[in-house]
KOLGU-4560 file (N, C-alpha, C; in nm, 3 decimals, padded with zeros to 5 digits):
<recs>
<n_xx: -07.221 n_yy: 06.156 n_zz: -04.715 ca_xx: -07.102 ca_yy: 06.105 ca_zz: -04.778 c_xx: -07.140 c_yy: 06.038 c_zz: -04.908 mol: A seq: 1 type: UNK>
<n_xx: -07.075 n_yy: 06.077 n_zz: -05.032 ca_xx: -07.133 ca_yy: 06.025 ca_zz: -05.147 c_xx: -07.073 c_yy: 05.845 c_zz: -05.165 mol: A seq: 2 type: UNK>
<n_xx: -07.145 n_yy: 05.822 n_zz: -05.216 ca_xx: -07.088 ca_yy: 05.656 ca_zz: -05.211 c_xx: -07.002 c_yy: 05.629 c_zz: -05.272 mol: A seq: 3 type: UNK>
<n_xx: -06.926 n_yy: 05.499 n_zz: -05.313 ca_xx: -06.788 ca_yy: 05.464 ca_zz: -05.375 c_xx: -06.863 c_yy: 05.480 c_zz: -05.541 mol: A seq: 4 type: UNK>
<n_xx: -06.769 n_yy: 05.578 n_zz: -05.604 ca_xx: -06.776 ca_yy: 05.551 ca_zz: -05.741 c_xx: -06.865 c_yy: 05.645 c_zz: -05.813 mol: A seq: 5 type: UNK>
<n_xx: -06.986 n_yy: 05.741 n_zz: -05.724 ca_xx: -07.023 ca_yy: 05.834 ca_zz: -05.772 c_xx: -06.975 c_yy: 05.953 c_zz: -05.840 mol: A seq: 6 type: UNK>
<n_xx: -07.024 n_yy: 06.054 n_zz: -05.887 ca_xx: -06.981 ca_yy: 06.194 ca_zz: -05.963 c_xx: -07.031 c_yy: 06.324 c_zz: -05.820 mol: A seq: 7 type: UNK>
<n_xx: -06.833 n_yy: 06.346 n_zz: -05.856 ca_xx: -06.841 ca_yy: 06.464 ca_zz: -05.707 c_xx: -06.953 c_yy: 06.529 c_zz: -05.770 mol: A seq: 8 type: UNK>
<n_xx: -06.994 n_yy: 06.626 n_zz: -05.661 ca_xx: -07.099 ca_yy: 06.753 ca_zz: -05.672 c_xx: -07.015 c_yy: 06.856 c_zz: -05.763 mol: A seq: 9 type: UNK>
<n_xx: -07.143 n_yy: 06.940 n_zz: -05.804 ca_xx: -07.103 ca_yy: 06.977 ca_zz: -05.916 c_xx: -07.042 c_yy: 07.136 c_zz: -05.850 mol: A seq: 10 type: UNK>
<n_xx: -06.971 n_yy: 07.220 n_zz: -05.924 ca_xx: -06.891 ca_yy: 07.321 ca_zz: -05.850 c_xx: -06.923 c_yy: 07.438 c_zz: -05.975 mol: A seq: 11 type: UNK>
<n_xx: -06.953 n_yy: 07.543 n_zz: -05.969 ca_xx: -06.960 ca_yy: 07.620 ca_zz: -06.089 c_xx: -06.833 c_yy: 07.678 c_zz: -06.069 mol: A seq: 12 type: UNK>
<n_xx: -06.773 n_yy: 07.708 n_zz: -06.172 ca_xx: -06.610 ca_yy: 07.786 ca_zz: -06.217 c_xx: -06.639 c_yy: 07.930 c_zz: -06.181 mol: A seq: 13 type: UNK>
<n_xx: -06.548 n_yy: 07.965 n_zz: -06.094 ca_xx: -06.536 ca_yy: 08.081 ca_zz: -06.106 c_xx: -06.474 c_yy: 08.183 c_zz: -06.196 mol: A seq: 14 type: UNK>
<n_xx: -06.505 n_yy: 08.321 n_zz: -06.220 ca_xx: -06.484 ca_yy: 08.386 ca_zz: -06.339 c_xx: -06.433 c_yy: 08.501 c_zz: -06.315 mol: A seq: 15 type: UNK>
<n_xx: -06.322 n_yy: 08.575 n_zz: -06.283 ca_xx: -06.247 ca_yy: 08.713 ca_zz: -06.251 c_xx: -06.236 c_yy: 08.797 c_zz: -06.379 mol: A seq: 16 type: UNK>
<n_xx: -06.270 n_yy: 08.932 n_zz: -06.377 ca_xx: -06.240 ca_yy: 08.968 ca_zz: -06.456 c_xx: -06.197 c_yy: 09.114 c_zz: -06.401 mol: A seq: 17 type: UNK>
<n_xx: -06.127 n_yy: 09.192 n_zz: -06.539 ca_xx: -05.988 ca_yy: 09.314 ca_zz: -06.478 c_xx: -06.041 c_yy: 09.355 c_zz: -06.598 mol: A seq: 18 type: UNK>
<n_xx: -06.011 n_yy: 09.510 n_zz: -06.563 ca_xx: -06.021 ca_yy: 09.589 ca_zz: -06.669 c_xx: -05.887 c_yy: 09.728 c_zz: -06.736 mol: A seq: 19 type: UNK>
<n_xx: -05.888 n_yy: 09.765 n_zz: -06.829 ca_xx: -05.760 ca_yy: 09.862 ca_zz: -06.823 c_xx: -05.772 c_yy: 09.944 c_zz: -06.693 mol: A seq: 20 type: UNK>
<n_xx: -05.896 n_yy: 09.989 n_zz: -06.663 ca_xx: -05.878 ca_yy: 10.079 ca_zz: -06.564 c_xx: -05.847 c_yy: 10.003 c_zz: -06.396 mol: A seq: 21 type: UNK>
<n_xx: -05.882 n_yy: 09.928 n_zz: -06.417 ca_xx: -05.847 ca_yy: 09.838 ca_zz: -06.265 c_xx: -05.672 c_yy: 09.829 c_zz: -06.255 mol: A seq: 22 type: UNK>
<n_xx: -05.629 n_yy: 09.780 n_zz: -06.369 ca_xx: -05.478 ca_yy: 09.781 ca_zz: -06.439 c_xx: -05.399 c_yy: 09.884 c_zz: -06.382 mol: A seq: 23 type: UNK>
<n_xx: -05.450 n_yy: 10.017 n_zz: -06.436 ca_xx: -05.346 ca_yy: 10.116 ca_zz: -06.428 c_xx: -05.376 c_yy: 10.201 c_zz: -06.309 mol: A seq: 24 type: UNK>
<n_xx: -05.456 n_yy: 10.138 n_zz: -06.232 ca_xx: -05.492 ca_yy: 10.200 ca_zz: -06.047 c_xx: -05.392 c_yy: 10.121 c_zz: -05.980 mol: A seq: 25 type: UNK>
<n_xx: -05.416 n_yy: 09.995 n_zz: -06.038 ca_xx: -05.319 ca_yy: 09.879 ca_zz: -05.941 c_xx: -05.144 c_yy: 09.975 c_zz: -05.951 mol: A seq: 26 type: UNK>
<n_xx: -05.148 n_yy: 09.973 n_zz: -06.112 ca_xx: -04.982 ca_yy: 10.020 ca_zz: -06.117 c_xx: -04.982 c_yy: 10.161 c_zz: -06.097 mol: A seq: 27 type: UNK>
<n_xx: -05.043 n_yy: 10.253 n_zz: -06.039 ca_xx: -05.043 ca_yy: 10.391 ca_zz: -05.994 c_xx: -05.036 c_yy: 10.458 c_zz: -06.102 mol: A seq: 28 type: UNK>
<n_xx: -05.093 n_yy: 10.435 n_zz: -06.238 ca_xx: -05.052 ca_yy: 10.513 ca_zz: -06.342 c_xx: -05.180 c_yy: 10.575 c_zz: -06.420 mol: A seq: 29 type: UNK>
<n_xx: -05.238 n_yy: 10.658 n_zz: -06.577 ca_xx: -05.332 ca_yy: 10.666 ca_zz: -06.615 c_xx: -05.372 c_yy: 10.594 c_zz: -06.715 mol: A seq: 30 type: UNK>
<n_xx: -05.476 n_yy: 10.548 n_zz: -06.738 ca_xx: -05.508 ca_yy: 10.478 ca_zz: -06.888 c_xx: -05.423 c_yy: 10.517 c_zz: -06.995 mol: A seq: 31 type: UNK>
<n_xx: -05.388 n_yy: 10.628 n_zz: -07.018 ca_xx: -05.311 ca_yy: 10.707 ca_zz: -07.120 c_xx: -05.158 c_yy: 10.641 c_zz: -07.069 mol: A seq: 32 type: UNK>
<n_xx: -05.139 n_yy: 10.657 n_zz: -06.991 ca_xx: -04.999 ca_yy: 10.649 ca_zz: -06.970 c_xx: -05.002 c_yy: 10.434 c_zz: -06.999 mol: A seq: 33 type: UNK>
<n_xx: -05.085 n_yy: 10.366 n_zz: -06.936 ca_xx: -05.095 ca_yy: 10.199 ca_zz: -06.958 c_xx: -05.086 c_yy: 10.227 c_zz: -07.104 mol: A seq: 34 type: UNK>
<n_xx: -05.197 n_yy: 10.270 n_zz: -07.166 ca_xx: -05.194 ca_yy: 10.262 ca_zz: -07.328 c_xx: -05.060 c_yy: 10.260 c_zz: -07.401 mol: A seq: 35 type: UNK>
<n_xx: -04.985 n_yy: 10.325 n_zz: -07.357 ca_xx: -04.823 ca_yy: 10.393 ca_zz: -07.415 c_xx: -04.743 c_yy: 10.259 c_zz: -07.395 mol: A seq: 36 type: UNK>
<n_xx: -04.784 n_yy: 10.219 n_zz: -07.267 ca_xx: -04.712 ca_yy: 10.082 ca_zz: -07.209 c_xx: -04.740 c_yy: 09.940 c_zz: -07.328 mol: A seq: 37 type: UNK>
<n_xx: -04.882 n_yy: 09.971 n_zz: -07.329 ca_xx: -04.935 ca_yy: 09.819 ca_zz: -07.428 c_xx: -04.867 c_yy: 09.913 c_zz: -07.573 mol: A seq: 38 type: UNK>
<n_xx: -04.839 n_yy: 09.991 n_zz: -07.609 ca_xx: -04.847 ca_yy: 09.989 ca_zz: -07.747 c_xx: -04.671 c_yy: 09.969 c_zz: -07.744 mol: A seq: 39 type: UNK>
<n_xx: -04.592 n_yy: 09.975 n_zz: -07.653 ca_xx: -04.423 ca_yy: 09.992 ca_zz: -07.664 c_xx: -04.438 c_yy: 09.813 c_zz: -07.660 mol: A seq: 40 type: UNK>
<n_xx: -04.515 n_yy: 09.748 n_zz: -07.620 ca_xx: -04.489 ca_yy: 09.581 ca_zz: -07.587 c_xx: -04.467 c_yy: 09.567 c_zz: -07.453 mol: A seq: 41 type: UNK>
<n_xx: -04.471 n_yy: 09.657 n_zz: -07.381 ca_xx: -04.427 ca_yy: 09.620 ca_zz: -07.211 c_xx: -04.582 c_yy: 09.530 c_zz: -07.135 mol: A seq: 42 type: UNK>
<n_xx: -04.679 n_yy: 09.568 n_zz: -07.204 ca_xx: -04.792 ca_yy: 09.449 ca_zz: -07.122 c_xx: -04.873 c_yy: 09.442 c_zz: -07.264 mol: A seq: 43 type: UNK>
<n_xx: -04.951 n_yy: 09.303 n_zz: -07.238 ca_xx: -05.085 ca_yy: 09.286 ca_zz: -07.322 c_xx: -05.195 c_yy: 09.225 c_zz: -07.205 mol: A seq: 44 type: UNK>
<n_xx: -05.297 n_yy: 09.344 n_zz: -07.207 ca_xx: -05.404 ca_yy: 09.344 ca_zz: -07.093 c_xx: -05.504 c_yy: 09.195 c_zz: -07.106 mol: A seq: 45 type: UNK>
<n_xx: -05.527 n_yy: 09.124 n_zz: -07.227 ca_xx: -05.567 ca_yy: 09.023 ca_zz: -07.282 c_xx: -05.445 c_yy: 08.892 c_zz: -07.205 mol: A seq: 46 type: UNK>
<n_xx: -05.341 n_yy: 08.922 n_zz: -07.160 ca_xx: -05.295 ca_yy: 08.807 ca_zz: -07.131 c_xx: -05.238 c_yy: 08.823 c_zz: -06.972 mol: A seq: 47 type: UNK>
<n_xx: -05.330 n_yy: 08.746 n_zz: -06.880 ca_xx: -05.279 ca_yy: 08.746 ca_zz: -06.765 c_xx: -05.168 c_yy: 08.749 c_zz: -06.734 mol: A seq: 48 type: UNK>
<n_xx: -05.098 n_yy: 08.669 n_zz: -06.757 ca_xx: -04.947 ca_yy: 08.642 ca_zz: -06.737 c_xx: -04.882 c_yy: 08.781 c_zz: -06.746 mol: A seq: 49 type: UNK>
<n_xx: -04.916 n_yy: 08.846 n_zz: -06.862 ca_xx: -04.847 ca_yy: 08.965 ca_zz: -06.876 c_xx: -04.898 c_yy: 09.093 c_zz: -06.792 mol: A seq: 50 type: UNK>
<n_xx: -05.009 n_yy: 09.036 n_zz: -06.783 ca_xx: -05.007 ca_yy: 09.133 ca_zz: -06.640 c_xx: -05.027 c_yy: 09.153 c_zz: -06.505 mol: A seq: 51 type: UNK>
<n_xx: -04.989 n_yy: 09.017 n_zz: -06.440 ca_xx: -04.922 ca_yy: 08.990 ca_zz: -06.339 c_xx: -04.782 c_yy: 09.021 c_zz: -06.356 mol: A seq: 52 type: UNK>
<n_xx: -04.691 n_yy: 09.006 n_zz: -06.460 ca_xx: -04.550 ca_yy: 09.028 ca_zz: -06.465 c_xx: -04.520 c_yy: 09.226 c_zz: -06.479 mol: A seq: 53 type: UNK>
<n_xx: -04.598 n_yy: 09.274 n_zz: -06.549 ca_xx: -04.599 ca_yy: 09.393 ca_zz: -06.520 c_xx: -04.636 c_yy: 09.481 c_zz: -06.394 mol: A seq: 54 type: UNK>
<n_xx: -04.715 n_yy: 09.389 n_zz: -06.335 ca_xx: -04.719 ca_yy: 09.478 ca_zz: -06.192 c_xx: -04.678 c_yy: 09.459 c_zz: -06.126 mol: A seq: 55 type: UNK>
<n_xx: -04.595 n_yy: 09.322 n_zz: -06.125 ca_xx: -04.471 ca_yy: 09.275 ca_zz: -06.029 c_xx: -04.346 c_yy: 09.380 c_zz: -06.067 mol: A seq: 56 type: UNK>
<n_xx: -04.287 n_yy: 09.392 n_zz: -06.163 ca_xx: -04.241 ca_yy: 09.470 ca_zz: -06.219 c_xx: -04.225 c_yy: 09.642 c_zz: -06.146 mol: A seq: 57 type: UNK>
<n_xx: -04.361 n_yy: 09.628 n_zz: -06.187 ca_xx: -04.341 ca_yy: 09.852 ca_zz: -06.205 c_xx: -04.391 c_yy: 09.828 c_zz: -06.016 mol: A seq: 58 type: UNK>
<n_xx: -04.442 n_yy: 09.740 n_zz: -05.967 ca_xx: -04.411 ca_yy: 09.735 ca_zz: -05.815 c_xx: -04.279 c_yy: 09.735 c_zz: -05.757 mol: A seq: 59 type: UNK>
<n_xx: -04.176 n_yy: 09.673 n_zz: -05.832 ca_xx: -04.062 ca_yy: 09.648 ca_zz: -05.759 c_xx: -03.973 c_yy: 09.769 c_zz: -05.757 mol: A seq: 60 type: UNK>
<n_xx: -03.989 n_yy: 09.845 n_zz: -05.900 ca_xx: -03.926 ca_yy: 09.955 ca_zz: -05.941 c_xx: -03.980 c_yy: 10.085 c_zz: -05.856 mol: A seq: 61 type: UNK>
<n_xx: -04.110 n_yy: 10.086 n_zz: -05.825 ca_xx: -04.138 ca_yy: 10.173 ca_zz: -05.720 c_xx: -04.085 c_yy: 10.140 c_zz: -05.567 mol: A seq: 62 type: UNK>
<n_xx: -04.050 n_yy: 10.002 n_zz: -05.552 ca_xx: -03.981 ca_yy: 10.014 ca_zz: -05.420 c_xx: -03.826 c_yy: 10.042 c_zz: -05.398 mol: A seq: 63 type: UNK>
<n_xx: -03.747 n_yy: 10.022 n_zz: -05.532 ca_xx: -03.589 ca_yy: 10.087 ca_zz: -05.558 c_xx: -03.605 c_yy: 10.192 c_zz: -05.535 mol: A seq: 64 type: UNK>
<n_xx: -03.737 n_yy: 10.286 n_zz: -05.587 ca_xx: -03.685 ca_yy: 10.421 ca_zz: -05.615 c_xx: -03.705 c_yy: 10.478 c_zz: -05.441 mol: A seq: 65 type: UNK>
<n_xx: -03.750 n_yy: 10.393 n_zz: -05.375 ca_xx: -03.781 ca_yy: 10.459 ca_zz: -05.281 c_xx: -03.917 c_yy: 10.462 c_zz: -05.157 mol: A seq: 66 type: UNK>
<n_xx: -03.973 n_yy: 10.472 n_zz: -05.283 ca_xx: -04.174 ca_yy: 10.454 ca_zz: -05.237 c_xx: -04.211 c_yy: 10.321 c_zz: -05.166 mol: A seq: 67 type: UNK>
<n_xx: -04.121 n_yy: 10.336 n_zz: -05.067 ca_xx: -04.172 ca_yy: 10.186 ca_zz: -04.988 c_xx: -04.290 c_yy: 10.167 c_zz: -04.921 mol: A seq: 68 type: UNK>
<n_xx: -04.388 n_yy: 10.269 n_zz: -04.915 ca_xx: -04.520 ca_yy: 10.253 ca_zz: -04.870 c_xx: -04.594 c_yy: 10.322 c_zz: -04.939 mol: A seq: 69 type: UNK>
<n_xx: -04.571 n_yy: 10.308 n_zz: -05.094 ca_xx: -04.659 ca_yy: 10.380 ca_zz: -05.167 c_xx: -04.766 c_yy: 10.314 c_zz: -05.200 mol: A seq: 70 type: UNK>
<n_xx: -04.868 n_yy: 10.359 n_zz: -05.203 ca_xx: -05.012 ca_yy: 10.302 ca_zz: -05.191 c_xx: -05.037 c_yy: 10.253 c_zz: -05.338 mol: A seq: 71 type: UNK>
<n_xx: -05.055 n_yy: 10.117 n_zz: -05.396 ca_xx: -05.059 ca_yy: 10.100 ca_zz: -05.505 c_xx: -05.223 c_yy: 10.106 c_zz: -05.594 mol: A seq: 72 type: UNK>
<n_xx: -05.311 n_yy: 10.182 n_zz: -05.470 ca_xx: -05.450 ca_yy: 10.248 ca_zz: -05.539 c_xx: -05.442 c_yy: 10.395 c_zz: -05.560 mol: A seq: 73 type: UNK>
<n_xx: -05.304 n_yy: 10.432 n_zz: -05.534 ca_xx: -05.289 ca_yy: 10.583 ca_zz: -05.554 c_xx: -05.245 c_yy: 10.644 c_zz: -05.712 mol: A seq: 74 type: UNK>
<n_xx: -05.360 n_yy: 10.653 n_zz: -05.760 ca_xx: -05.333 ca_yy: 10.674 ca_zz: -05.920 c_xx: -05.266 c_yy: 10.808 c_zz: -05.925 mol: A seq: 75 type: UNK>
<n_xx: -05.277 n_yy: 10.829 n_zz: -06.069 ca_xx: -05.146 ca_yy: 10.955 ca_zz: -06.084 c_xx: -05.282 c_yy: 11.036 c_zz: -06.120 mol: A seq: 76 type: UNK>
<n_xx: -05.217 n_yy: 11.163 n_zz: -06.079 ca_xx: -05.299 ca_yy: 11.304 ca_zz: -06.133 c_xx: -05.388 c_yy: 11.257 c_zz: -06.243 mol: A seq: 77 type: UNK>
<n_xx: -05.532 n_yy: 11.292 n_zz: -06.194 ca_xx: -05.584 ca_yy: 11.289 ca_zz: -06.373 c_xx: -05.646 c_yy: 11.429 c_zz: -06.436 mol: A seq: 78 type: UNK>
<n_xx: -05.615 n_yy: 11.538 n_zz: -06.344 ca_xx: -05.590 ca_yy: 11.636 ca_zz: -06.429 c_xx: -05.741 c_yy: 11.743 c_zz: -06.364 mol: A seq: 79 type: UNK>
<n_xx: -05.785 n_yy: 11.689 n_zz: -06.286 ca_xx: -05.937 ca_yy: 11.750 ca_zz: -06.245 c_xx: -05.899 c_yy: 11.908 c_zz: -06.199 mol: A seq: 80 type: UNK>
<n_xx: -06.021 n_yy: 11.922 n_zz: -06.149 ca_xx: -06.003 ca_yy: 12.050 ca_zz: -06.063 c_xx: -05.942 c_yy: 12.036 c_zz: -05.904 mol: A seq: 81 type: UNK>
<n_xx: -05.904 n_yy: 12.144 n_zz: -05.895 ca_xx: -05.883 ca_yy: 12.113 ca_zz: -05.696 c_xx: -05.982 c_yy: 12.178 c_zz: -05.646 mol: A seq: 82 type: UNK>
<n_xx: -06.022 n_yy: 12.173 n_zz: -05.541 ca_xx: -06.101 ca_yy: 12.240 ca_zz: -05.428 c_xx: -06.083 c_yy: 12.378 c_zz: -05.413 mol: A seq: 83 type: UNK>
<n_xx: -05.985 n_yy: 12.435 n_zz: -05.456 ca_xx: -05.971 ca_yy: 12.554 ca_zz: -05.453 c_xx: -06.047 c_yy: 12.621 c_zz: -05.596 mol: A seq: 84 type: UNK>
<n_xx: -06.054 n_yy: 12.525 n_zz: -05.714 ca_xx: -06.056 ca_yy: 12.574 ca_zz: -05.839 c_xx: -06.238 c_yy: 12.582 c_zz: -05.800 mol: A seq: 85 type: UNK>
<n_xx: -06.256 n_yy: 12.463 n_zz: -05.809 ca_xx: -06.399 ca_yy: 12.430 ca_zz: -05.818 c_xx: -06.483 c_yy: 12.547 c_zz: -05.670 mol: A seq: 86 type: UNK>
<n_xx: -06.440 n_yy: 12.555 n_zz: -05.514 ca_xx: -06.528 ca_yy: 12.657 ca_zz: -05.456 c_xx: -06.434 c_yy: 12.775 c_zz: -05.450 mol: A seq: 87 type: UNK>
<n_xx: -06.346 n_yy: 12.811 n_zz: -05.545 ca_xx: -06.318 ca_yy: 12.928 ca_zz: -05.551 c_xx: -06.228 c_yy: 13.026 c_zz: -05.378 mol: A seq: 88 type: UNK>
<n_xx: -06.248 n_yy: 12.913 n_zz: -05.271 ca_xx: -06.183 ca_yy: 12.942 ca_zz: -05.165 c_xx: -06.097 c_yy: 12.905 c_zz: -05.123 mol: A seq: 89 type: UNK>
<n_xx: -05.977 n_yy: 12.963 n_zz: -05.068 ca_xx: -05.828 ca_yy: 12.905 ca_zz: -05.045 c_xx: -05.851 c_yy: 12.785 c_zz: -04.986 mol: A seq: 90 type: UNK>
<n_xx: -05.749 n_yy: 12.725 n_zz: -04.983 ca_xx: -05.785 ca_yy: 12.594 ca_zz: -04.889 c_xx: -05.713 c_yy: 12.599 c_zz: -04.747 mol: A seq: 91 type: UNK>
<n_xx: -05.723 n_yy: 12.522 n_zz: -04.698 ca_xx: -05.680 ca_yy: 12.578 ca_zz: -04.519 c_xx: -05.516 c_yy: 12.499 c_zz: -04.540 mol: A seq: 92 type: UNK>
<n_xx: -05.504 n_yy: 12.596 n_zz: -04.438 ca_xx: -05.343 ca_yy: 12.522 ca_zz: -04.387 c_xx: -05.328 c_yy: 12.465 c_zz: -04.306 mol: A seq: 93 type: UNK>
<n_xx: -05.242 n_yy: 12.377 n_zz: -04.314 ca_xx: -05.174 ca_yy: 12.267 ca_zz: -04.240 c_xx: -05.159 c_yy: 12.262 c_zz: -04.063 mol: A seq: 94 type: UNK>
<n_xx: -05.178 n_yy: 12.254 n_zz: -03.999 ca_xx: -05.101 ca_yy: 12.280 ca_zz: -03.849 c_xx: -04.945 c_yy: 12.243 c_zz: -03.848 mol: A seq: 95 type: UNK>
<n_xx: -04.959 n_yy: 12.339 n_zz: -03.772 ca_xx: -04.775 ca_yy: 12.312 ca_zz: -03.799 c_xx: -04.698 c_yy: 12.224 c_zz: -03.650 mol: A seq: 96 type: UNK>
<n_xx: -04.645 n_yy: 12.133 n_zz: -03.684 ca_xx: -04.646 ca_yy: 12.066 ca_zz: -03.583 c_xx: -04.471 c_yy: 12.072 c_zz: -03.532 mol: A seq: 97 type: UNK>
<n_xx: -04.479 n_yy: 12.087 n_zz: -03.414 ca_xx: -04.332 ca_yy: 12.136 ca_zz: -03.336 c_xx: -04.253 c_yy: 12.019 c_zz: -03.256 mol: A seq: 98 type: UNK>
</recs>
């Protein structure tokens, strides 16, 4: 127990940091598509505030539209190959369930 009048222990600050791409995974979208966002004024990635309010935001608007369990690490298409492209073999089908 430190005595009356001493200096608490010392605590180092913690330091979080986010990046565009962490950004536009959170809001299901692509860098390209965030970019479009920061350049219209809808977020500035430099200011927390603004982007906590944007993903509150484009979160809420995905739950109007519908997407009530849409996974908010589920980014959008980024355009790759599919499994079919890349080994050249159909891909299997589904079971069909009755």
């Amino acid at each position: 127990m430190p005595g009356k009048g001493s200096h608490p222990a010392y605590k180092p600050k913690r330091e979080y940091r986010y990046t565009v791409k962490d950004i536009a995974e959170l809001a299901g979208m692509t860098r390209n598509a965030l970019n479009v966002a920061k350049v219209r004024g809808k977020i500035d990635p430099e200011d927390f505030k603004s982007v906590v309010s944007f993903l509150t935001r484009v979160i809420i608007e995905r739950r109007l539209r519908g997407d009530i369990f849409a996974s908010p690490r589920r980014a959008a298409k980024r355009g790759g190959r599919t499994e079919s492209q890349v080994s050249r073999k159909r891909p299997k089908k589904a079971a069909r369930r009755r």
